[in-house]
N, C-alpha and C positions, 0 to 999 in steps of 0.2 A: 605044853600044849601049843600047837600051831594055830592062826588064826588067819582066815576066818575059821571059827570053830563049830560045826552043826551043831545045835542042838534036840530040835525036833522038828515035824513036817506032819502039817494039819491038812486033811483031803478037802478040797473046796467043795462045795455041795454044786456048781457048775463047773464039775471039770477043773482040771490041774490040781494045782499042790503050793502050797506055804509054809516055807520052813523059815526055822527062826534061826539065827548066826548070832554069836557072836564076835566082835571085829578086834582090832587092837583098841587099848586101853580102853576098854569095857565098853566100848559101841556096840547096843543092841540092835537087830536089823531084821526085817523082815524081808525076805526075796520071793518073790511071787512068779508064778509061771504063767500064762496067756491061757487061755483055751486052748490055741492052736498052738500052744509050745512055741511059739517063736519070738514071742520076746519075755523079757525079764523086769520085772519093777524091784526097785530096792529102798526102802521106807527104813531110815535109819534114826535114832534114838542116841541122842549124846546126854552124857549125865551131867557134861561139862559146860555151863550157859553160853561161854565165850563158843565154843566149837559149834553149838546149833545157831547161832546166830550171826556165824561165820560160814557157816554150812550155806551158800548160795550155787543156783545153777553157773552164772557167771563165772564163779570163780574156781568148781568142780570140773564141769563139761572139758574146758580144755585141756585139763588135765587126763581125761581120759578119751579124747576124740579119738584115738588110732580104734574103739571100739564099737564109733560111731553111737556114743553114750549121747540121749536127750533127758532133756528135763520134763517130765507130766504134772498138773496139776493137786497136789491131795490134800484130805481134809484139812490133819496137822500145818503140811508143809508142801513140799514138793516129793517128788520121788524122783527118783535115777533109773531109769531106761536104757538097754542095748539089747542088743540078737541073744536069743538063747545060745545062736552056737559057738558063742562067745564068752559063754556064761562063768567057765570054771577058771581063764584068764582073766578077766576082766574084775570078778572077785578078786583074787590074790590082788589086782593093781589097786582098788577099789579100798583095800587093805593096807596097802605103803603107803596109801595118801593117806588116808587114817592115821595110822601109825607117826608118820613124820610132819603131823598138821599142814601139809601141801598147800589146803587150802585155803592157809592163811595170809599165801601171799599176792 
């Protein structure tokens, strides 16, 4: 199996869609679609203490600026932000940071 890997996708009761991913070594993730489809939030779940508390905008963001990715406020944590139509690169890269704890350095 390739990752990110869909799993399912819940209709928002306003508008868009929520589906749940998951990433490399068992990163759960939720990616959200806007109202207006035009951006993406990505709310990720690490099982691994060290990884979510490494998991900073600081240290994500420039790792992925070529897709003009921000950081948003959320309940847990933060979320990851960029363009929807960006959406299905910016996962796969989204992925090799995952994958290679990128953002550990």
């Amino acid at each position: 199996m390739t990752t990110p890997h869909f799993e399912t996708e819940i209709k928002e009761i306003f508008d868009g869609t929520t589906r749940r991913y998951v990433f490399s070594r068992g990163v759960k993730g939720l990616v959200q679609n806007s109202r207006d489809a035009t951006q993406v939030a990505v709310f990720l779940s690490f099982t691994d203490k060290t990884d979510s508390l490494m998991w900073e905008p600081k240290r994500v963001l420039p790792l992925l600026a070529k897709f003009d990715a921000q950081a948003a406020p959320s309940v847990d944590s933060w979320a990851l932000t960029f363009p929807a139509s960006v959406a299905d690169e910016a996962l796969r890269e989204l992925d090799a940071v995952i994958e290679g704890r990128r953002f550990y350095a």
